[in-house]
N, C-alpha and C positions, 0 to 999 in steps of 0.2 A: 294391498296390491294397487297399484295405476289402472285408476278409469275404473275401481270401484262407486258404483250410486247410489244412494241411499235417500229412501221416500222422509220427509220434515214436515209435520203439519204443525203448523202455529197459529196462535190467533192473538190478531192486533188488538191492543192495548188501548186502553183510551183515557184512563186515569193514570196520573206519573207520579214521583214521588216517593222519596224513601220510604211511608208510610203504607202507600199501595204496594211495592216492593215487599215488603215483608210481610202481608197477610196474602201475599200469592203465596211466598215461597213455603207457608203454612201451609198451603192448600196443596205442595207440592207442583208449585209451578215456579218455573226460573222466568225470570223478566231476560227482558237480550232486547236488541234492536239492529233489526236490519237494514245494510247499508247498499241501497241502490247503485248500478253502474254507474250513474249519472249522480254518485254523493247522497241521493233522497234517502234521509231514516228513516224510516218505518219502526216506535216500536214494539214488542212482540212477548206473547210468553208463550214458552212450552212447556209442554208435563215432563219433569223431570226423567219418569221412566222412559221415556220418546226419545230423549234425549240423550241418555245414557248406551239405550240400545244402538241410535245413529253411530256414536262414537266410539262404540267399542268394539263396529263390524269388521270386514276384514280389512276395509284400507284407512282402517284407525282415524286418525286427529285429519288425514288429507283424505277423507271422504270427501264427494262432489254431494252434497246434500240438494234435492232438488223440494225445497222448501215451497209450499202450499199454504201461503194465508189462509185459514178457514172462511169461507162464504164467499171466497173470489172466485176460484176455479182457475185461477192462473200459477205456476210451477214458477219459479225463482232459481235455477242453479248456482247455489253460492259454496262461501268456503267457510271451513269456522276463522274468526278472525282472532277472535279472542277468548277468555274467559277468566272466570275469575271464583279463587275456590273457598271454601272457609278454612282457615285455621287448624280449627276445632274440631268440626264435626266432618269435614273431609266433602262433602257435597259440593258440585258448583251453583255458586250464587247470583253469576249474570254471566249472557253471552252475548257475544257479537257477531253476527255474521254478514259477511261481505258475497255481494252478488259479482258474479265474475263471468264474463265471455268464455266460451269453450274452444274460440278460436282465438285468443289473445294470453302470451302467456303469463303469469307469474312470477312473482318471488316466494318462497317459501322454505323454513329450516327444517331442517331433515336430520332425523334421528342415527350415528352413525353405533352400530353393533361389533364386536371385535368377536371374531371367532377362533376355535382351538385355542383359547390362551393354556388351559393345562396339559395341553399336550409339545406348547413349545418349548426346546430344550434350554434357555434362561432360565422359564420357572420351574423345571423341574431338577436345575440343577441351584433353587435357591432365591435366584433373580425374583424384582418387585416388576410386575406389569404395572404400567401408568397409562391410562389413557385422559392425554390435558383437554381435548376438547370431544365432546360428545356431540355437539348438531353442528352443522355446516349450511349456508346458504346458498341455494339452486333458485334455475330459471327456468320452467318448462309448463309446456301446457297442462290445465288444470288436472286433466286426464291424466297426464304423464307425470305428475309428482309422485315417488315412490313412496311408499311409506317408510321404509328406512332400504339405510347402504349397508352394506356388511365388508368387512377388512378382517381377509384370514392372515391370523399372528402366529399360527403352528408351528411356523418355520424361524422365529425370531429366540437369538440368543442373547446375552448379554452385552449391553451397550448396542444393541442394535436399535434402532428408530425407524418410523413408518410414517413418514405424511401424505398430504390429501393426493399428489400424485400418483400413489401406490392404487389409488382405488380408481376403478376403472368406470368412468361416465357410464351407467346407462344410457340406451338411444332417445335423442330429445332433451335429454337434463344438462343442462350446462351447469359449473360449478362457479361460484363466484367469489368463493375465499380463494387467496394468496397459496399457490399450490404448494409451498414450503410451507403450509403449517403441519404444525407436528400432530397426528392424531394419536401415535402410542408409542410406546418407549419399555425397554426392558432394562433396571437397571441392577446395579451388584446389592447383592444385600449389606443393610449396615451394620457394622460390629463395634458393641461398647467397649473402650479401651477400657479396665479396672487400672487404675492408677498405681501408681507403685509406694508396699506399704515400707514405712522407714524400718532402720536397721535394730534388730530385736526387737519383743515384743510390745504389743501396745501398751504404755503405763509404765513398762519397763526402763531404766538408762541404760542406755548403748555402754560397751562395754568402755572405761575410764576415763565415762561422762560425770563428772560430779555432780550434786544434788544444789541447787538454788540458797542460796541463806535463806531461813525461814522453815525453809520443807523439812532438814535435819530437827531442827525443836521441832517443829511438830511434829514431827513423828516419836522424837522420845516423849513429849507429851501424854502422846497417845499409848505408850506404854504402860502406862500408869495401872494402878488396881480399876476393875471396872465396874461404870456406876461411883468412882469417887466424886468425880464432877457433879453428877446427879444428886448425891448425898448433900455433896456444900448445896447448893442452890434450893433443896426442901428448909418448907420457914419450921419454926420451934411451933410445935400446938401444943400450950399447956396444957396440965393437966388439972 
């Protein structure tokens, strides 16, 4: 939700280095570096579980984190700015966080969610939902970035579309993509043509198709006693 806060204790770094980097993140600690309103890095590691809890409260990834260098006693309200996750083991491996005015606003992308798609009558008569874009960029105070939009699709039938104008600005948030972009789309289902198979059956000649020169002998060939072939081509083993 907007104007969710969430307490950040970190503590500033003072060895750098992919080498230091990786014997924190053993220790379970994420390196990051905080980025002053005024540009100043500072950087930082947190306990991952600190960190995990921050971001998964209730106003998600746009929490207002009010970050506490350990042994300063000074609060920092900042944003996440970045992060950066592993591959493999799925954990994040470094963040960034950006200090931000509470009275100046923001850019930030926002998650958009489509609702009732199986109850709108396209998919339930078949139709594919397509949603081409899933985050959109807004401008609003740090407070007032939503954590996500929501666009109810209940009502959306076949060949019907829904862009960003459909969805209604919350108070504060300005939208800054091109209001004709398309957020979701209901389209026909596709159907494979099976091609069309030739006349009589497969292997078969149509009827008062003759036979290729060639195919006639072999086939009387093939008539022949069987295993005579076989027979000619065994060598003599004397006895």
């Amino acid at each position: 939700m907007a104007g969710e806060r969430t307490k950040l204790v970190v503590a500033a770094r003072e060895k750098l280095g992919s080498a230091e980097s990786r014997r924190l993140r053993r220790q379970g600690i994420v390196p990051g570096v905080l980025y002053g309103s005024g540009g100043e890095p500072t950087p930082i590691g947190v306990a991952e579980r600190e960190l995990r809890r921050a971001l998964t409260g209730a106003g998600g990834l746009h929490s207002i984190l009010d970050v506490q260098i350990d042994g300063t006693g000074s609060s920092h309200a900042s944003i996440l700015k970045e992060y950066q996750v592993d591959p493999v083991r799925g954990g994040v491996t470094h963040v960034d966080l950006q200090e931000v005015r509470l009275d100046q606003t923001i850019t930030a992308s926002v998650t958009v969610q489509l609702l009732g798609g199986d109850d709108a009558p396209g998919v339930r008569e078949g139709g594919v939902l397509s949603q081409p874009l899933r985050e959109i960029n807004v401008e609003a105070l740090p407070l007032e970035v939503p954590e996500h939009l929501d666009l109810d699709v209940s009502s959306m039938a076949v060949g019907d579309t829904l862009r960003l104008a459909d969805i209604t600005a919350p108070e504060g948030v300005v939208f800054l993509d091109d209001p004709e972009t398309v957020i979701a789309t209901v389209t026909a289902p596709t159907r494979e043509v099976e091609p069309e198979a030739p006349e009589g059956e497969e292997g078969e000649l149509a009827e008062g198709e003759e036979a290729p020169e060639g195919e006639a002998a072999e086939g009387a060939e093939s008539e022949g006693e069987p295993g005579a072939d076989a027979a000619g081509d065994q060598g003599t083993v004397e006895g």
